[in-house]
N, C-alpha and C positions, 0 to 999 in steps of 0.2 A: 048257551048262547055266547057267540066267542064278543069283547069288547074290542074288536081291533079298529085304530082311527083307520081313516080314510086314506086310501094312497094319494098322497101329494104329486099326481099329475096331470099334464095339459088338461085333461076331463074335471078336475075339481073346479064347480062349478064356483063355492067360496071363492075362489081363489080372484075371480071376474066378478065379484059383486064387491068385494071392498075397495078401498081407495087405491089405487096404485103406488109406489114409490117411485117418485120424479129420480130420469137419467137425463141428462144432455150433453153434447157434442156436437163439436163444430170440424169440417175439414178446411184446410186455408192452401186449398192449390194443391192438395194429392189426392189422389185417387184413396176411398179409405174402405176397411174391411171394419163392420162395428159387431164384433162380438159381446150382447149384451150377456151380462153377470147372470140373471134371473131370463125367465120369459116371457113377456111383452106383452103387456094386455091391452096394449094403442098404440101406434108411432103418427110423428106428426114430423115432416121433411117441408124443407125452407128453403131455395135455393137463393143464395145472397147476389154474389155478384157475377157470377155466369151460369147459363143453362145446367142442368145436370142432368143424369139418366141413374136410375134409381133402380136396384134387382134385388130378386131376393137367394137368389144364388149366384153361384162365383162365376159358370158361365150363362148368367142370364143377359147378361149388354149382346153380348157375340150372336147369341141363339137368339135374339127380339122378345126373348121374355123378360121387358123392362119398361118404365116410362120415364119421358121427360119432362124434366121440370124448366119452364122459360124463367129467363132471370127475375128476381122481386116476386115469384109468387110460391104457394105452398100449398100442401093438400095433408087432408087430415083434421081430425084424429081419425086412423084408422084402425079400427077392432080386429089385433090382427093378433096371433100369439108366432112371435118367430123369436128365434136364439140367434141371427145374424140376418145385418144389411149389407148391402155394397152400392156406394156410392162413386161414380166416374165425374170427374169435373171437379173444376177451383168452386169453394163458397157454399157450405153447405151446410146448416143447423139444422139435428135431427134432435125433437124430443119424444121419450117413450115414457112408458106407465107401467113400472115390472112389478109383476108377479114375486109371489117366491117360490116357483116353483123352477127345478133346478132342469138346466137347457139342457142336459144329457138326455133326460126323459123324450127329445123329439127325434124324429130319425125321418131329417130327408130321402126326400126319391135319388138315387143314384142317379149319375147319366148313364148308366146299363140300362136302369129299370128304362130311363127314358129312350132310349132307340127301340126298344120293345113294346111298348105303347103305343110310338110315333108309328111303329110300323103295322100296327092295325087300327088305325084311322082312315075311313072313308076317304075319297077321292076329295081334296076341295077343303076337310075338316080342319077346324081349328081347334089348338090342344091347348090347354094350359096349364104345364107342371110344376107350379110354382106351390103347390099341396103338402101339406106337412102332415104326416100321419105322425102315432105313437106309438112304443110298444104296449102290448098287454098288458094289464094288470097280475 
């Protein structure tokens, strides 16, 4: 019987049951790309002093896969496991809950994959490829 530990990824169920490791960051008027160290077992977004629009890919503002945040309010914690945000708009405090498990382990949908998707969805359908798989074990 072999003793091999467990693969350290997204699926390690440990890894969401213990406390997180507090990150935070603030944007003050750019546009910011937030590559977390680890991957993310909550994000919690704040938008300070103007609206912001929040994605979880780089062209998610463009394509509507994003939301907004009106000024003074926040959402979250949300139970999310991602290795990067992007945030559009001045004033923005994002805090998250990481993991230690390392971001290479997740592998976004391409935007290839997503014109192939998109183009076998029903007449009227709504899609939402904001979806993080992982490789295999």
């Amino acid at each position: 019987m072999s003793s091999q530990p467990p693969f350290s990824g997204p699926g390690l169920v440990s890894e969401y049951q213990v406390s997180a490791v507090p990150y935070v960051t603030t944007s003050t008027g750019a546009d910011m790309k937030i590559n977390f160290p680890f991957i993310t077992q909550w994000i919690t977004v704040r938008a300070t002093s103007a609206p912001v629009t929040v994605s979880f890919t780089n062209t998610g503002v463009t394509t509507g896969n994003s939301f907004v945040l009106p000024t003074s309010t926040s959402i979250g914690p949300l139970n999310l496991r991602i290795s990067e945000l992007f945030v559009t708009g001045a004033g923005a405090n994002v805090i998250a809950g990481l993991t230690g498990i390392d971001t290479r382990s997740l592998k976004l949908i391409s935007p290839t994959n997503l014109a192939t998707l998109t183009s076998s969805l029903a007449p009227g359908a709504v899609a939402y490829f904001n979806y993080i798989s992982y490789l295999g074990l």
